[in-house]
C-alpha positions in Angstrom: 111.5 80.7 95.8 113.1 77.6 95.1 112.3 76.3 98.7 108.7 77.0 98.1 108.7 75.3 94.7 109.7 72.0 95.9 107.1 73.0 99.2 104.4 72.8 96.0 105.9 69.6 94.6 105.1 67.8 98.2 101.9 69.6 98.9 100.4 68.1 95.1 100.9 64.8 96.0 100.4 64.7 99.9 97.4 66.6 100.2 95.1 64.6 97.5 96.4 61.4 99.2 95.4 63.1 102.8 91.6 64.0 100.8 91.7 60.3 99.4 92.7 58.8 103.5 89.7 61.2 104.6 86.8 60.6 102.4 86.5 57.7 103.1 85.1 58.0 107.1 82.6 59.0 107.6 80.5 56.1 105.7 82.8 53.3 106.5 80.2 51.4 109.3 77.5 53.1 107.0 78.6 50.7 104.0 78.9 47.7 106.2 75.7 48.0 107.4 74.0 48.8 104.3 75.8 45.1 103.3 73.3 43.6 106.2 76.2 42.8 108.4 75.9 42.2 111.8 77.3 44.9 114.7 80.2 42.2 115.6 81.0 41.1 112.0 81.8 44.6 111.4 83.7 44.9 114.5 85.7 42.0 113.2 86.2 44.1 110.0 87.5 47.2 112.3 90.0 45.2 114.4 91.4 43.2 111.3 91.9 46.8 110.1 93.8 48.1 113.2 96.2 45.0 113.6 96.9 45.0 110.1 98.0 48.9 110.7 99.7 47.9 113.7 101.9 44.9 112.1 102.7 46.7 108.9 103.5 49.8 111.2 106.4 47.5 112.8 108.6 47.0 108.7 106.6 50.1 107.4 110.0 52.2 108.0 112.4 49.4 107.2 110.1 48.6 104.2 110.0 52.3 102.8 114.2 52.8 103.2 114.8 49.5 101.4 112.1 49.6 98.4 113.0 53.4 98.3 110.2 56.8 99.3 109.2 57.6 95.8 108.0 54.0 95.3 106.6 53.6 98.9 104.2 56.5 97.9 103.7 55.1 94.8 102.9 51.7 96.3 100.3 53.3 98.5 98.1 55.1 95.9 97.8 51.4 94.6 97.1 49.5 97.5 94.4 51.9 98.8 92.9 52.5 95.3 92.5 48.4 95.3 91.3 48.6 99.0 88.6 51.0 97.7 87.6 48.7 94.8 87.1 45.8 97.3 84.4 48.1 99.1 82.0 47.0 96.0 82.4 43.2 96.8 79.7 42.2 99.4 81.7 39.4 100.4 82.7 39.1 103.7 86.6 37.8 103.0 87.0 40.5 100.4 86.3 42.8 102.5 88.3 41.8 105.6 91.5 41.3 102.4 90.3 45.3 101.6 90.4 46.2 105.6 94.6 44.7 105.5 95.0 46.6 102.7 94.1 49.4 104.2 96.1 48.9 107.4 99.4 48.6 105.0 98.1 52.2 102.9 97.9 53.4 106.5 101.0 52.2 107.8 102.8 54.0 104.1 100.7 57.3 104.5 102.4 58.1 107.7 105.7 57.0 107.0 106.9 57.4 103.1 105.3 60.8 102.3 107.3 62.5 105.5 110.1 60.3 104.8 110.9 61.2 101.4 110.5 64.7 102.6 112.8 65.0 105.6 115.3 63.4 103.2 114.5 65.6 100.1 115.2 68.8 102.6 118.1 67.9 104.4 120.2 65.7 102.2 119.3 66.7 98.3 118.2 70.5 98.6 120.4 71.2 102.2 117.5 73.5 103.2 117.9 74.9 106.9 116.2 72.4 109.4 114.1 74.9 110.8 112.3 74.8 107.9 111.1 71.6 108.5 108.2 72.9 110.9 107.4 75.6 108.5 106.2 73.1 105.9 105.0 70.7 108.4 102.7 73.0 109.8 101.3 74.2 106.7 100.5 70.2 105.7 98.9 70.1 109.7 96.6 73.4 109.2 95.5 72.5 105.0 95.0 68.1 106.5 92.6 70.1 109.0 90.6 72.2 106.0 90.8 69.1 103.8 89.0 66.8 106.8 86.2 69.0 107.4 85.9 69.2 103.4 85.8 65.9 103.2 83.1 65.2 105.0 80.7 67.1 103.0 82.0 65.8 99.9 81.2 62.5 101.1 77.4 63.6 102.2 76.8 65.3 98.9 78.3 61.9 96.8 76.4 59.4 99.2 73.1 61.0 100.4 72.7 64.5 97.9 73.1 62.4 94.7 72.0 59.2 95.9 74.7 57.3 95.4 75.2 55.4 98.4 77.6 54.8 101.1 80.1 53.1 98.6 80.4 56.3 96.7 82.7 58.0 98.8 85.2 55.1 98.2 84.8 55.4 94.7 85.3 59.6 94.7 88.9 58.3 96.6 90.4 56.5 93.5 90.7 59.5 91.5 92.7 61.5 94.1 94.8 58.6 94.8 95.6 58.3 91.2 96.2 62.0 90.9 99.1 61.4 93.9 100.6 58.2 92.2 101.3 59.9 89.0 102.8 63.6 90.0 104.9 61.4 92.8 105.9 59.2 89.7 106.1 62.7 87.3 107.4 65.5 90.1 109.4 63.3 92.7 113.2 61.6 92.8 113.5 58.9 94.4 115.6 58.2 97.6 116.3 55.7 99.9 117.1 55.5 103.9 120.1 53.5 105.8 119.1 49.3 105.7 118.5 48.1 109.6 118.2 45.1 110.8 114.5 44.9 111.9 115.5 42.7 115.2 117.7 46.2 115.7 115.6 48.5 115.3 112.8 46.9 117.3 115.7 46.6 120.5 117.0 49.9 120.2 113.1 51.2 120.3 112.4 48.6 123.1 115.6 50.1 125.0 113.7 53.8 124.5 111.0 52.9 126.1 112.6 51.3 129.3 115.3 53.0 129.4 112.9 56.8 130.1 109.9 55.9 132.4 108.5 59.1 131.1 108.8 58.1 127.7 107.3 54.4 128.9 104.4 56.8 130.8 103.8 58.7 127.9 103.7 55.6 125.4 101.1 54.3 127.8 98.6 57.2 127.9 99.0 57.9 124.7 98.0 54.4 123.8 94.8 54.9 126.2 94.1 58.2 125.0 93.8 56.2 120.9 91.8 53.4 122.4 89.3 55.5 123.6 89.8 57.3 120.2 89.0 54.2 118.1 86.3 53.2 120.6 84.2 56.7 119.7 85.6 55.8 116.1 83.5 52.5 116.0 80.4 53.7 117.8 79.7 57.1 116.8 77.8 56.3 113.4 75.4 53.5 114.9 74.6 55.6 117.7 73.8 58.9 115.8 72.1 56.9 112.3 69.2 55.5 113.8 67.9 59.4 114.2 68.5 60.1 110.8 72.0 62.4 111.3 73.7 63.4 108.0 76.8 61.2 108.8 78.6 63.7 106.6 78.1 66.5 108.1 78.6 65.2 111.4 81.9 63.8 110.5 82.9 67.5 109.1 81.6 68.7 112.7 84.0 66.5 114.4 87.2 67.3 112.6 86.2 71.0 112.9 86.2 70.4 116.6 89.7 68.6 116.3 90.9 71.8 114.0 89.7 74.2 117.0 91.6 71.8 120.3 94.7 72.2 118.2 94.3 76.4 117.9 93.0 76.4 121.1 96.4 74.4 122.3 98.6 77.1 120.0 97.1 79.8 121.8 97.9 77.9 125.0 101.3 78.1 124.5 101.7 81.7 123.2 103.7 84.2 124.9 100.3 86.1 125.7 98.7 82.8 128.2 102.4 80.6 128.7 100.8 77.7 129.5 103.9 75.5 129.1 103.6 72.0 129.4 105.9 70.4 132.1 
């Protein structure tokens, strides 16, 4: 009982965060375009979002064990509710500012929620590690219901009522401020071991050089998200042109993504064995 209490605590303020991070996809090239801006411009837009996920990605750890978890999370339900205000602005700077903060809400999502967690588990409650997976897969299975949710939230907000593409954006704030204030009512804060960034970034260097398999896997893995972000960009001017409820489509797609991770479970059952080597 007491292990699936504070299992509640992390799902209320995960999960609306998680709703909040997925709303606000499928319209994101939708709004851009409905601001008159030209295929490249928004491109622009995309990449300064991506290298500001990828640079903040580089402190986000050190950032989240020094300022402490419970703030980290904190800190993210405000920088991505501001990021979503800036979607009203039609001017080009304020929105490239919005697309950084949303690289640096990106870079906290994955890092303090799981964080705090792990620690919470291990250190505070001395819960058994296997565990761990338990809740983990739970967050994995309801991220999966929540994205296909999501997109038809976003249809109804921005095409059923008419509201536009920055309505979506809008529909985030409130979930975001739901997950600032229970972390801020439910959690305790803790804090990780202080590295030396320079350290950390050799000893991570040394892991990948050190393995060629890991240095292998590193580099498909980083081929396998280029092509994602690729199909990320191109999918919604592609498809809009023939009238596609962008919505619904985006639902369709994380469906899909929901069925290739059963589909990979099943895989490894003890009914097929398909182990990987």
């Amino acid at each position: 009982p007491a292990f699936r209490r504070f299992q509640r605590r992390y799902y209320g303020v995960y999960l609306p965060a998680l709703a909040a991070d997925w709303l606000q996809g499928p319209f994101l090239y939708k709004l851009y375009q409905h601001y008159r801006f030209l295929e490249g411009q928004i491109a622009i837009l995309y990449v300064c979002g991506l290298a500001s996920s990828v640079l903040f990605g580089l402190v986000s750890s050190s950032l989240v064990d020094v300022l402490g978890r419970k703030k980290s999370c904190v800190l993210f339900s405000l920088t991505y509710s501001i990021c979503c205000l800036l979607k009203l602005s039609r001017d080009y700077l304020v929105l490239a500012v919005g697309r950084v903060l949303g690289g640096l809400s990106t870079a906290l999502l994955f890092s303090a929620f799981e964080a705090w967690y792990l620690h919470e588990h291990l250190e505070h409650y001395d819960f058994p590690a296997e565990w761990i997976s338990v809740t983990f897969s739970k967050v994995a299975f309801w991220n999966n219901v929540i994205a296909v949710g999501a997109g038809g939230v976003a249809e109804f907000f921005a095409e059923g009522l008419g509201l536009g593409p920055v309505a979506p954006f809008m529909v985030s704030i409130p979930l975001l401020a739901l997950s600032g204030v229970l972390a801020v009512k439910n959690w305790e804060e803790n804090y990780g071991q202080q590295r030396a960034f320079s350290k950390s970034c050799a000893e991570g260097l040394r892991c990948l050089l050190a393995d060629r398999r890991v240095l292998l896997l590193g580099t498909v893995q980083a081929l396998f998200e280029s092509i994602i972000y690729i199909f990320i960009f191109l999918w919604t001017p592609v498809l809009d042109p023939h009238g596609a409820p962008l919505g619904i489509v985006f639902s369709s797609l994380m469906a899909a993504s929901a069925l290739g991770s059963s589909l990979y479970r099943l895989a490894l059952s003890k009914r097929y064995h398909l182990q990987p080597v």
